[in-house]
Backbone atoms as SQL, in Angstrom:
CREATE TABLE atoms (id INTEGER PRIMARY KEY, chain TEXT, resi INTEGER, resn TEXT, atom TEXT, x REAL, y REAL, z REAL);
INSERT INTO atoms VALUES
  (1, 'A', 1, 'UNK', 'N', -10.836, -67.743, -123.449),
  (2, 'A', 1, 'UNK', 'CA', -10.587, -66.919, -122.272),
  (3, 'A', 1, 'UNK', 'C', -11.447, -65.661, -122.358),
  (4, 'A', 2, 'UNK', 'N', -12.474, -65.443, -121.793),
  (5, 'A', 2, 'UNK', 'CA', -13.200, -64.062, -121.276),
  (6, 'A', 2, 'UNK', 'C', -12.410, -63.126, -121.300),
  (7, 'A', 3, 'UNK', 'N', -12.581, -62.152, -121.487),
  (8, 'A', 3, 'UNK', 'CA', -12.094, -60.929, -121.624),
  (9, 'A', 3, 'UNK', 'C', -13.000, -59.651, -120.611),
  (10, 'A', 4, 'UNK', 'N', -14.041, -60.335, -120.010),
  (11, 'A', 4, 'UNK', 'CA', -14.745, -59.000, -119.791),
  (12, 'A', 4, 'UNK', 'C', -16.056, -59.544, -119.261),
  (13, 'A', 5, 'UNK', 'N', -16.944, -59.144, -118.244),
  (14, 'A', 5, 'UNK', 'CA', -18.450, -59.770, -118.006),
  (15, 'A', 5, 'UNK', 'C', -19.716, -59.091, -118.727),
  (16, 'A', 6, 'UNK', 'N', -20.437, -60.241, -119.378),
  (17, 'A', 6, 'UNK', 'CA', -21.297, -59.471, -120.344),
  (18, 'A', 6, 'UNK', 'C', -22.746, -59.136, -119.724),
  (19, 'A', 7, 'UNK', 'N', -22.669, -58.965, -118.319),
  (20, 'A', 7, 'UNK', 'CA', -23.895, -58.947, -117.304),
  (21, 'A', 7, 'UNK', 'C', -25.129, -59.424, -117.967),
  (22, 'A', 8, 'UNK', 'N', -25.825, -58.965, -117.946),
  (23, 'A', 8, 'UNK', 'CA', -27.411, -59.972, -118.393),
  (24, 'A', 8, 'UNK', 'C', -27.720, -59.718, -119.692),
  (25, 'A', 9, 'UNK', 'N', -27.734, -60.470, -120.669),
  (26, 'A', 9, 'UNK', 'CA', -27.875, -60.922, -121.975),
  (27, 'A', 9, 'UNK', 'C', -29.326, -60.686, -122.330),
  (28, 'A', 10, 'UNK', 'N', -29.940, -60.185, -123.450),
  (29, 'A', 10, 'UNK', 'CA', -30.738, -59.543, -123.904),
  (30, 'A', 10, 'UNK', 'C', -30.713, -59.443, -125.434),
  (31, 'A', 11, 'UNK', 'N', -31.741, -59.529, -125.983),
  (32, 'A', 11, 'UNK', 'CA', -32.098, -59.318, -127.538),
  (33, 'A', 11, 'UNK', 'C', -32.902, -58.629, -127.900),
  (34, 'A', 12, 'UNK', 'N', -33.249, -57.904, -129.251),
  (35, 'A', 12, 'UNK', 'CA', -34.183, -57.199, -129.448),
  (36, 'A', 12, 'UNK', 'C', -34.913, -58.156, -130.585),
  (37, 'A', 13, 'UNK', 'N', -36.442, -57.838, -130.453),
  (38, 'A', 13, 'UNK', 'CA', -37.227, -58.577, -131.824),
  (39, 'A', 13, 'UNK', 'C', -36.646, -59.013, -132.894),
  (40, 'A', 14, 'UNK', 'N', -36.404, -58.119, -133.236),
  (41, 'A', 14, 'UNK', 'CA', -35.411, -58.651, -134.645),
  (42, 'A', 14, 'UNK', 'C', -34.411, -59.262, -134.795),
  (43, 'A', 15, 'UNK', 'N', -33.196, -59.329, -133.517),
  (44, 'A', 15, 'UNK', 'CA', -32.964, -60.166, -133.203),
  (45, 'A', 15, 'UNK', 'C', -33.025, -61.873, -133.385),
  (46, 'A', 16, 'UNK', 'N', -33.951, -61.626, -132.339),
  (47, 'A', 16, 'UNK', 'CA', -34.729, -63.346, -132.242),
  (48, 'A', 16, 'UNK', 'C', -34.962, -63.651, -132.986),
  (49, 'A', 17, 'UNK', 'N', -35.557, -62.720, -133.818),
  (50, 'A', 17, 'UNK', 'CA', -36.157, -63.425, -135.103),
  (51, 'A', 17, 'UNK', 'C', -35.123, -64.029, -135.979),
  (52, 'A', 18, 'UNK', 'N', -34.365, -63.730, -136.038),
  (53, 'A', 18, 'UNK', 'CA', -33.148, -63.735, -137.023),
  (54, 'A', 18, 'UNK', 'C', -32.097, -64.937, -136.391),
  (55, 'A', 19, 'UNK', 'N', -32.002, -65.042, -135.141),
  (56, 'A', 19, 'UNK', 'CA', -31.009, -66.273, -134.732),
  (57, 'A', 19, 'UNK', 'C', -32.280, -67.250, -134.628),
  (58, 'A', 20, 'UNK', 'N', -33.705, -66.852, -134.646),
  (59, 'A', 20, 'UNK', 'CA', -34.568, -67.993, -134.495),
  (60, 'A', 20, 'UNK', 'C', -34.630, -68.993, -135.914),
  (61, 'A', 21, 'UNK', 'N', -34.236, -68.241, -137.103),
  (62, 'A', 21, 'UNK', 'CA', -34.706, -68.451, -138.391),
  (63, 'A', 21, 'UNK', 'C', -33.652, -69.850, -138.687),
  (64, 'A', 22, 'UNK', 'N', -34.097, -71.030, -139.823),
  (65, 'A', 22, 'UNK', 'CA', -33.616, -72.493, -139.330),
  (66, 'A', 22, 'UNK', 'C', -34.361, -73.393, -138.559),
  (67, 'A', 23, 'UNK', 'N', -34.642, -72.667, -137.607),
  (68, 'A', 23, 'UNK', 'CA', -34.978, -73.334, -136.472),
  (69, 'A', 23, 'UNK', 'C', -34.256, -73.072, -135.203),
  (70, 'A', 24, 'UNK', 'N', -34.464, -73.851, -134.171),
  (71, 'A', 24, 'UNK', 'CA', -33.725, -73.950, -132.780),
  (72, 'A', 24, 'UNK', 'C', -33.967, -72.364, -131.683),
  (73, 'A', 25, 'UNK', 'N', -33.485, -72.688, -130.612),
  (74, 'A', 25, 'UNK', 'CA', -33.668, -71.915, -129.798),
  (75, 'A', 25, 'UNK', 'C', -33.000, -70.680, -129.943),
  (76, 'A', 26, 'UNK', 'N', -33.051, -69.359, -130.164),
  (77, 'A', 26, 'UNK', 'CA', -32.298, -67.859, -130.569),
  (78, 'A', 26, 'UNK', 'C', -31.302, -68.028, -129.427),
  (79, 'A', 27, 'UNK', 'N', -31.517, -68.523, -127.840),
  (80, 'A', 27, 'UNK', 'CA', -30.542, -68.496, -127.020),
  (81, 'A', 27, 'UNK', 'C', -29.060, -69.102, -127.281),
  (82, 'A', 28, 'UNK', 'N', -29.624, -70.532, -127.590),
  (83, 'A', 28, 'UNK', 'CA', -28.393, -71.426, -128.292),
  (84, 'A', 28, 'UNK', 'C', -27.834, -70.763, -129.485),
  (85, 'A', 29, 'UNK', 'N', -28.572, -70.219, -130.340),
  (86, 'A', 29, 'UNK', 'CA', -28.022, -69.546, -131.463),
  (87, 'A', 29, 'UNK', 'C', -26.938, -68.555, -131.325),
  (88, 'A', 30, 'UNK', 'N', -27.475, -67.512, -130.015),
  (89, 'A', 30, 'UNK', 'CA', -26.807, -66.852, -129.960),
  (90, 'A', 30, 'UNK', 'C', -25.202, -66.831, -129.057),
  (91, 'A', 31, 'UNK', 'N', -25.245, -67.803, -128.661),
  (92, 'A', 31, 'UNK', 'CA', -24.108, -68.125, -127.727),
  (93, 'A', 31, 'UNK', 'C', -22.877, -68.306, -128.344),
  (94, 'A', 32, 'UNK', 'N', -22.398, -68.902, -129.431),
  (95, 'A', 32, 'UNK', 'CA', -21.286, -68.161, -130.104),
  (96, 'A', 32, 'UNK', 'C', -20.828, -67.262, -130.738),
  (97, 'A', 33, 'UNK', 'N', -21.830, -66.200, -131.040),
  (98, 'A', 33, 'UNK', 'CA', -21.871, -65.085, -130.983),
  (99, 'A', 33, 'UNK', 'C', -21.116, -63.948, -129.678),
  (100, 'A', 34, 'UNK', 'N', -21.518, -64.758, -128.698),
  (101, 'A', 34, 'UNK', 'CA', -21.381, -64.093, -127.028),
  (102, 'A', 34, 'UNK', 'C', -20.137, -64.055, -126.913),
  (103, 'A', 35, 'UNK', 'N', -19.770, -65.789, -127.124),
  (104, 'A', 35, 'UNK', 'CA', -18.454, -65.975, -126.492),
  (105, 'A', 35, 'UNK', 'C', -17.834, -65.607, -127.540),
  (106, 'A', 36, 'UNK', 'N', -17.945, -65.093, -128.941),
  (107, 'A', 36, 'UNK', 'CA', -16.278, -64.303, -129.643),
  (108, 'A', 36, 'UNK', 'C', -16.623, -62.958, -129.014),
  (109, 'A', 37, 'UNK', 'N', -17.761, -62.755, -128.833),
  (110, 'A', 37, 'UNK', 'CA', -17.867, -60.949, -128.248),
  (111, 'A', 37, 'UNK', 'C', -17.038, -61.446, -126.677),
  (112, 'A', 38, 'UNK', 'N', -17.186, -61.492, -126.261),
  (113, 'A', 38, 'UNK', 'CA', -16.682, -61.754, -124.641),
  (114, 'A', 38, 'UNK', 'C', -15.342, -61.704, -124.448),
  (115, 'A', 39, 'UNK', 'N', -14.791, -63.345, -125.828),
  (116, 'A', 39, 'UNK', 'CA', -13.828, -63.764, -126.210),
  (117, 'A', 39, 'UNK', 'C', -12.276, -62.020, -127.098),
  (118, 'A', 40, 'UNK', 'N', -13.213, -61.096, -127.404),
  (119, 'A', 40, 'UNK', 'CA', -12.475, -59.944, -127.600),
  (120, 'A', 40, 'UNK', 'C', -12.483, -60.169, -129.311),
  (121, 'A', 41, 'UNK', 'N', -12.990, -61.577, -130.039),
  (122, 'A', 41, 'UNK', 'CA', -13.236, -61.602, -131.407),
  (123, 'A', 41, 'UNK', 'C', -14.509, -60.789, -131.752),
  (124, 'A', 42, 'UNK', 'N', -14.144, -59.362, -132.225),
  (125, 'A', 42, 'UNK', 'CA', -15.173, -58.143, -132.335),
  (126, 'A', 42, 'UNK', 'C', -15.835, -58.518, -133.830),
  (127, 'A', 43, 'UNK', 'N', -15.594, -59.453, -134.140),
  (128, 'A', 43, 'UNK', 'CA', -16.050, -59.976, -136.105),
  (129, 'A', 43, 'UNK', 'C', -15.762, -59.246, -137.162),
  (130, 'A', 44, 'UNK', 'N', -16.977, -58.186, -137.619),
  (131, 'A', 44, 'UNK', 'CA', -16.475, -57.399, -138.620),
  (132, 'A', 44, 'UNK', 'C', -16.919, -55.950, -138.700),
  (133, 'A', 45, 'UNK', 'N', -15.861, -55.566, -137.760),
  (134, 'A', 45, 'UNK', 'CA', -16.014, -53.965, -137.365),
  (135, 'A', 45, 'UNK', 'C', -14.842, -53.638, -138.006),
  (136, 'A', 46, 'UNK', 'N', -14.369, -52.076, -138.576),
  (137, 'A', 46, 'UNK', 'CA', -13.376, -51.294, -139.001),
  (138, 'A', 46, 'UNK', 'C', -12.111, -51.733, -138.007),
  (139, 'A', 47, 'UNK', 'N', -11.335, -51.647, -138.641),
  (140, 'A', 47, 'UNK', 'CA', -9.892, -51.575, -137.367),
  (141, 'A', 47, 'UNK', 'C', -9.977, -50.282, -136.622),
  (142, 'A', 48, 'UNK', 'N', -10.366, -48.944, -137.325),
  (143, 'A', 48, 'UNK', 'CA', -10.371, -48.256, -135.856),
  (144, 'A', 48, 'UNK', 'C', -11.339, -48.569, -134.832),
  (145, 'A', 49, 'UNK', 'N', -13.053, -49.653, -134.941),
  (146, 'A', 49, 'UNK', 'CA', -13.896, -49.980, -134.140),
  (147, 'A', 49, 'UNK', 'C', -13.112, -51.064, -133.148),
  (148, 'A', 50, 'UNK', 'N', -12.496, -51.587, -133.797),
  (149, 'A', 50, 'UNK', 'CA', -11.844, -52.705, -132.984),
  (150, 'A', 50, 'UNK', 'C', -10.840, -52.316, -132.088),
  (151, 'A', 51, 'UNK', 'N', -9.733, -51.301, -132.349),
  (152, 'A', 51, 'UNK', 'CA', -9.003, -50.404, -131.586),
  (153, 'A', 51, 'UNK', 'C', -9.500, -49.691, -130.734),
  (154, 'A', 52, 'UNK', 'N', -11.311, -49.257, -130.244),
  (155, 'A', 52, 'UNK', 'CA', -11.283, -48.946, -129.575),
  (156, 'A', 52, 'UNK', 'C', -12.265, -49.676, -128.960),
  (157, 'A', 53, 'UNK', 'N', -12.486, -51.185, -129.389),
  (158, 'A', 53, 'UNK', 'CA', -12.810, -51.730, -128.534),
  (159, 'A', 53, 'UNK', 'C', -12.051, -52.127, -127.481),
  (160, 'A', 54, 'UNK', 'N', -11.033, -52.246, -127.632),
  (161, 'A', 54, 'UNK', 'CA', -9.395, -52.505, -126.954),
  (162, 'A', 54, 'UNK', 'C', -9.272, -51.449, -125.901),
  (163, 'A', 55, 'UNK', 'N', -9.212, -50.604, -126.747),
  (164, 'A', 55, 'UNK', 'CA', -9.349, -48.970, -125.616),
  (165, 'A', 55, 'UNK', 'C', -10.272, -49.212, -124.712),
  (166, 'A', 56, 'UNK', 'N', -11.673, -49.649, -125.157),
  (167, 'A', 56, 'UNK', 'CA', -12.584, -49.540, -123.770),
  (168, 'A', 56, 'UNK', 'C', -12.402, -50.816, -122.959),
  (169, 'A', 57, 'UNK', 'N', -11.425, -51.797, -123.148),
  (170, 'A', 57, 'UNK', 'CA', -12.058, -52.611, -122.142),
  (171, 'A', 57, 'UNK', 'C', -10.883, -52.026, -121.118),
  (172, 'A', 58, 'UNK', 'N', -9.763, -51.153, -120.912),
  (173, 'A', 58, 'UNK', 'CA', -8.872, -50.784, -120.179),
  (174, 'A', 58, 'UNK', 'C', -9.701, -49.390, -119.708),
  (175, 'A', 59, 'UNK', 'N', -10.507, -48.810, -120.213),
  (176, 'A', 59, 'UNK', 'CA', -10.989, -47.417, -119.785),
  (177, 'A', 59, 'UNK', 'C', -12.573, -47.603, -119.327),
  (178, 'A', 60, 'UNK', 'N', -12.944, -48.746, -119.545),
  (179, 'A', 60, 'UNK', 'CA', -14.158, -49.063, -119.631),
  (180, 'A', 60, 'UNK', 'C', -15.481, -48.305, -120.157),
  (181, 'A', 61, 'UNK', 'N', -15.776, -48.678, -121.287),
  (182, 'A', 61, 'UNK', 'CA', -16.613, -47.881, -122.249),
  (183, 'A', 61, 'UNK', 'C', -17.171, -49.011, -122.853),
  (184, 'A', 62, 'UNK', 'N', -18.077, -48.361, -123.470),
  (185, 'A', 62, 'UNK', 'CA', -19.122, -49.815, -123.773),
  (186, 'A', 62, 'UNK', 'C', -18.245, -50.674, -124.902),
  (187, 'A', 63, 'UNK', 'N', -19.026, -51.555, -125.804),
  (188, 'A', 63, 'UNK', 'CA', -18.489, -52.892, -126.622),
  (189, 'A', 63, 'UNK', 'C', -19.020, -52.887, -127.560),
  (190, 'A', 64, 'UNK', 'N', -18.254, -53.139, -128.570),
  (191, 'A', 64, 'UNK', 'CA', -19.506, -53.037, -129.671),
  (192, 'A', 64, 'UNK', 'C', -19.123, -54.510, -130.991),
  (193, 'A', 65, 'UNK', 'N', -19.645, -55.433, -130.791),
  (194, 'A', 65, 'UNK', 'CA', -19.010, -56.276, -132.242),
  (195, 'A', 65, 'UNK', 'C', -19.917, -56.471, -133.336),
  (196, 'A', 66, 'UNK', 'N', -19.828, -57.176, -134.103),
  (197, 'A', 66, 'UNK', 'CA', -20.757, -56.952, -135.645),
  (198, 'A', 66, 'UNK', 'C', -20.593, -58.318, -136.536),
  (199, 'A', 67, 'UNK', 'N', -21.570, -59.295, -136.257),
  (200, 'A', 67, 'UNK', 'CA', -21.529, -60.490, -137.063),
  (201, 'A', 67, 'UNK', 'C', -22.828, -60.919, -138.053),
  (202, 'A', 68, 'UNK', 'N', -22.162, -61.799, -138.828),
  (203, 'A', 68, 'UNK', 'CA', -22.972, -62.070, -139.702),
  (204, 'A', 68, 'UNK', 'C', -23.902, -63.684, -139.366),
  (205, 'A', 69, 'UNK', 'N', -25.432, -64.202, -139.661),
  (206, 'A', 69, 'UNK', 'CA', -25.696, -64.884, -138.579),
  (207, 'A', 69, 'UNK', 'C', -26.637, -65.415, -139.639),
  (208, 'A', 70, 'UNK', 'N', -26.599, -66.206, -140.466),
  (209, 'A', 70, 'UNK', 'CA', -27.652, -66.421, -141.566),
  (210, 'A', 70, 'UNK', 'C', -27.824, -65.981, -142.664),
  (211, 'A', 71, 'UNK', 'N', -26.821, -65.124, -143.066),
  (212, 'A', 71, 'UNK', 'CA', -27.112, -63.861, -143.769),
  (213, 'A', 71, 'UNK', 'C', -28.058, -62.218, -143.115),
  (214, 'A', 72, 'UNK', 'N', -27.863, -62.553, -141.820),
  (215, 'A', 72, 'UNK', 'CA', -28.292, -61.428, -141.608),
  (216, 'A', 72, 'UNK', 'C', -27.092, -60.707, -140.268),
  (217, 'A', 73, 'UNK', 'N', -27.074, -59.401, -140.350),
  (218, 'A', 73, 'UNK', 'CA', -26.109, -58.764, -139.551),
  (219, 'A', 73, 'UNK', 'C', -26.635, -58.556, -138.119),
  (220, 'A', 74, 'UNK', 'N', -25.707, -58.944, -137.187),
  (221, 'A', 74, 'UNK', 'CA', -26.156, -58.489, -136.105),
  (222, 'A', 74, 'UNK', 'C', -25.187, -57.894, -135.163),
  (223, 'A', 75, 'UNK', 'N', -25.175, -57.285, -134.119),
  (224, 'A', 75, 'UNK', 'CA', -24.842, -55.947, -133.450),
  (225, 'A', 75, 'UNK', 'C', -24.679, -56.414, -131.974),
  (226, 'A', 76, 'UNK', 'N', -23.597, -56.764, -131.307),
  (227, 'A', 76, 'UNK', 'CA', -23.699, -57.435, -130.100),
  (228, 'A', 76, 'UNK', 'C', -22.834, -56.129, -129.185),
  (229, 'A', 77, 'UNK', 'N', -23.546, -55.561, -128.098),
  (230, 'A', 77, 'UNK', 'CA', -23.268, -54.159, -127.355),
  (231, 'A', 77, 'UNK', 'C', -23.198, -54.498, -125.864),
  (232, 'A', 78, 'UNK', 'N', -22.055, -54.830, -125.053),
  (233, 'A', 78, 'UNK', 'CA', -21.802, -54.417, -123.936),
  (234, 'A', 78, 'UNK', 'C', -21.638, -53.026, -123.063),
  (235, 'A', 79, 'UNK', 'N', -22.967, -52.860, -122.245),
  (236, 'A', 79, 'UNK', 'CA', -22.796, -51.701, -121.603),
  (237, 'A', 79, 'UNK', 'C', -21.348, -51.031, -121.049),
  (238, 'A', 80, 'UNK', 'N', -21.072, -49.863, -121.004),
  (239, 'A', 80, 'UNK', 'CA', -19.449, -49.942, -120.309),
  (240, 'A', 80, 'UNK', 'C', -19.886, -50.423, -118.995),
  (241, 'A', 81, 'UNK', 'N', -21.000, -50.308, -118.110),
  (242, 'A', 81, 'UNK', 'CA', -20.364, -50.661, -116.508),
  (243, 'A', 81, 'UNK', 'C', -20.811, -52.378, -116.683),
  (244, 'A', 82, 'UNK', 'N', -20.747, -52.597, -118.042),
  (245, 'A', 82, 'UNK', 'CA', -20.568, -54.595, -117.983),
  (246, 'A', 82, 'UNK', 'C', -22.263, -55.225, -117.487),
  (247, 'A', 83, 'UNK', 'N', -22.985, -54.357, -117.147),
  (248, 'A', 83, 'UNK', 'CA', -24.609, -54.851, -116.346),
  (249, 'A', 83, 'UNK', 'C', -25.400, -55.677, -117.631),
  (250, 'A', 84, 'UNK', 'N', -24.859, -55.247, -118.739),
  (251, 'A', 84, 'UNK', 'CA', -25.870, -55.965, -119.461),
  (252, 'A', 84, 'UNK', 'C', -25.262, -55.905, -121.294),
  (253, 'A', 85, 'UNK', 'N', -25.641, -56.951, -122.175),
  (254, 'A', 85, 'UNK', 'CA', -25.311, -57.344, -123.003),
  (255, 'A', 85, 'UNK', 'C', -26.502, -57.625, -124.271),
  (256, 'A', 86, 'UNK', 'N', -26.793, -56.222, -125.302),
  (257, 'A', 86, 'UNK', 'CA', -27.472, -56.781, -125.604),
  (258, 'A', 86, 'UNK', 'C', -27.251, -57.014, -127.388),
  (259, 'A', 87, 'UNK', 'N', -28.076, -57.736, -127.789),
  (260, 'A', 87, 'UNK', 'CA', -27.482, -58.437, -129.468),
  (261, 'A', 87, 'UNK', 'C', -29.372, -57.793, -130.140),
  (262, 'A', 88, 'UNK', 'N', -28.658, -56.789, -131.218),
  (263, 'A', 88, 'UNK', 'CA', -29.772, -56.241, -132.307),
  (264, 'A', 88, 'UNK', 'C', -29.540, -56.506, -133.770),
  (265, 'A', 89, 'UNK', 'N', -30.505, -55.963, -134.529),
  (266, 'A', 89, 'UNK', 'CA', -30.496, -55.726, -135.945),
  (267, 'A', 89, 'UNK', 'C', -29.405, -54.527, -135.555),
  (268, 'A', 90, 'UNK', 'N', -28.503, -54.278, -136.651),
  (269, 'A', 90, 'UNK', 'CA', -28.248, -51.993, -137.013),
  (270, 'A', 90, 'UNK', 'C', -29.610, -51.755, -136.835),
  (271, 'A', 91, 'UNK', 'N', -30.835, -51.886, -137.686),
  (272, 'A', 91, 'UNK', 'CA', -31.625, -50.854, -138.026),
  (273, 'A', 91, 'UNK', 'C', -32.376, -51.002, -137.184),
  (274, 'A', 92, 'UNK', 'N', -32.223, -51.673, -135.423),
  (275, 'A', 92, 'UNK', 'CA', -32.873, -51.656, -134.670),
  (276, 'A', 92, 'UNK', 'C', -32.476, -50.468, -133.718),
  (277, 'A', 93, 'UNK', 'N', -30.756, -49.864, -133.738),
  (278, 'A', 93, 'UNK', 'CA', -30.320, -49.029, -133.180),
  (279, 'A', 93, 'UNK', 'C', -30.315, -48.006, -132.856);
């Protein structure tokens, strides 16, 4: 069940690179990623990050979740007005 619209989906270099790695398409890669972010499964953020991810989807403020994807971390950020969704490295931030 959605929780929220992740308007237009977006990656940064490092990114791609990183759901590209294996093989396969970074899009497909990244799509269960989307849907636990979407889904309100924030991965592995602090309990107070996650508490106020909760907070923003009632006040609307941006999104923030944090998964692990190969061994590498990645950073999946819903704008608060929902227009756009995008998935980084941290050290792309």
């Amino acid at each position: 069940m959605t929780r929220f619209e992740l308007g237009a989906c977006v990656a940064t270099p490092g990114a791609i690179s990183a759901l590209s790695e294996g093989g396969g398409d970074w899009r497909f890669n990244a799509a269960p990623l989307l849907a636990r972010h979407q889904d309100g499964d924030w991965g592995d953020v602090p309990p107070a990050d996650a508490r106020e991810n909760e907070r923003a989807l009632k006040t609307g403020l941006r999104l923030l979740s944090s998964y692990e994807h190969e061994g590498e971390r990645l950073w999946v950020i819903t704008e608060a007005d929902r227009s756009s969704t995008c998935i980084l490295l941290p050290s792309e931030y």
